[in-house]
C-alpha positions in Angstrom: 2.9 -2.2 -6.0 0.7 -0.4 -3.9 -0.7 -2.8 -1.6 -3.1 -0.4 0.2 -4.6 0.4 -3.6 -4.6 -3.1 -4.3 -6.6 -4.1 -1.2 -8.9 -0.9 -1.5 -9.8 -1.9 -5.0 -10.6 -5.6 -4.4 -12.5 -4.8 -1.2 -15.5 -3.6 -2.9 -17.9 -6.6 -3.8 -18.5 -5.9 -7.6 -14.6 -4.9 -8.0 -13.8 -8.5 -7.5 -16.7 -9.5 -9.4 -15.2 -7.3 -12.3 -12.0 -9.7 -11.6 -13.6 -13.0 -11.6 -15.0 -11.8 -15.1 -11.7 -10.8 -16.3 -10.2 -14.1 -15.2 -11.5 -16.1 -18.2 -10.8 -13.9 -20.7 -10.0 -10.0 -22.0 -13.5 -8.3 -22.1 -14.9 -4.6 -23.2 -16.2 -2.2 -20.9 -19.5 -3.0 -22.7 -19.1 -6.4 -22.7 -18.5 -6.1 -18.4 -20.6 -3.8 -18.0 -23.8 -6.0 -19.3 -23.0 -8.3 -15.9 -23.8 -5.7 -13.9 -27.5 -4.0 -12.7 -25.6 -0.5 -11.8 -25.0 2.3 -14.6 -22.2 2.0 -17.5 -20.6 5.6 -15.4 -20.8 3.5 -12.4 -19.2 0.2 -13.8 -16.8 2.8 -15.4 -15.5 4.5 -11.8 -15.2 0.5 -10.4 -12.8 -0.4 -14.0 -11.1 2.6 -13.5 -10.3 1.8 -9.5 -9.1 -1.4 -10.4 -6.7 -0.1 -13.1 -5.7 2.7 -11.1 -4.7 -0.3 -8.5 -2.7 -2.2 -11.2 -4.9 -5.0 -11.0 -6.3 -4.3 -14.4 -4.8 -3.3 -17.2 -6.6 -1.8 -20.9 -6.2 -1.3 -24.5 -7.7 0.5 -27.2 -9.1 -1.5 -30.0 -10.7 0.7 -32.4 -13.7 2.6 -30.5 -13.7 0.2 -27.9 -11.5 -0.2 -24.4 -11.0 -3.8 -23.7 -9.5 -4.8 -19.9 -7.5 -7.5 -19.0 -6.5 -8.8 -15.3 -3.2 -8.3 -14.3 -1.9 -11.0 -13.0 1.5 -10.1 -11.6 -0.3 -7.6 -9.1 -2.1 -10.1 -7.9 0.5 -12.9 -7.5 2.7 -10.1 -5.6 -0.6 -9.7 -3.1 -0.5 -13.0 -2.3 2.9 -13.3 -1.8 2.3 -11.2 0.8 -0.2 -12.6 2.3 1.2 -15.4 2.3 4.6 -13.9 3.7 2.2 -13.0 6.6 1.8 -16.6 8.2 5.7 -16.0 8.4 7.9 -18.6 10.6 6.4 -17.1 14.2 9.5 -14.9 14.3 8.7 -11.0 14.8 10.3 -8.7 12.3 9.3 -5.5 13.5 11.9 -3.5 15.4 11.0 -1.8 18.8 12.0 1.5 17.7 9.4 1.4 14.2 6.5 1.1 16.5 4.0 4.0 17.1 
């Protein structure tokens, strides 16, 4: 996982709208799309960010593209996020600092 894509593509406020949607259920681009005041292109760049990211996933059913969330990706984001309250330890080496 990429978790500077991952955290790009669910900064963005409809992105994780996108996701919320997705949560529930498998949807069409259409179907998304219709949630959403912004262009079909535009709800189109934000789908394709988000699968680009890993965090959604899609599949062709007949003339139609339906998206699914991805569930792992996020499960490994908040692993690390949760690996960040840590046990007060550091973990980074002198000598890998800038």
């Amino acid at each position: 996982m990429a978790l500077q894509k991952v955290l790009k593509a669910a900064s963005a406020p409809v992105r994780r709208q996108i996701l919320d949607l997705l949560k529930t259920k498998s949807r069409s681009a259409g179907e998304i799309a219709s949630h959403f005041d912004i262009t079909d292109a535009a709800v189109s760049q934000h789908l394709s960010i988000l699968k680009d990211a890993g965090l959604v996933t899609s599949r062709r059913e007949g003339k139609q593209l339906i998206y699914e969330l991805n569930a792992s990706v996020l499960e490994e984001m908040l692993i690390w996020i949760q690996s960040l309250q840590g046990d007060g330890e550091e973990t980074i080496d002198e000598n890998s600092r800038n």
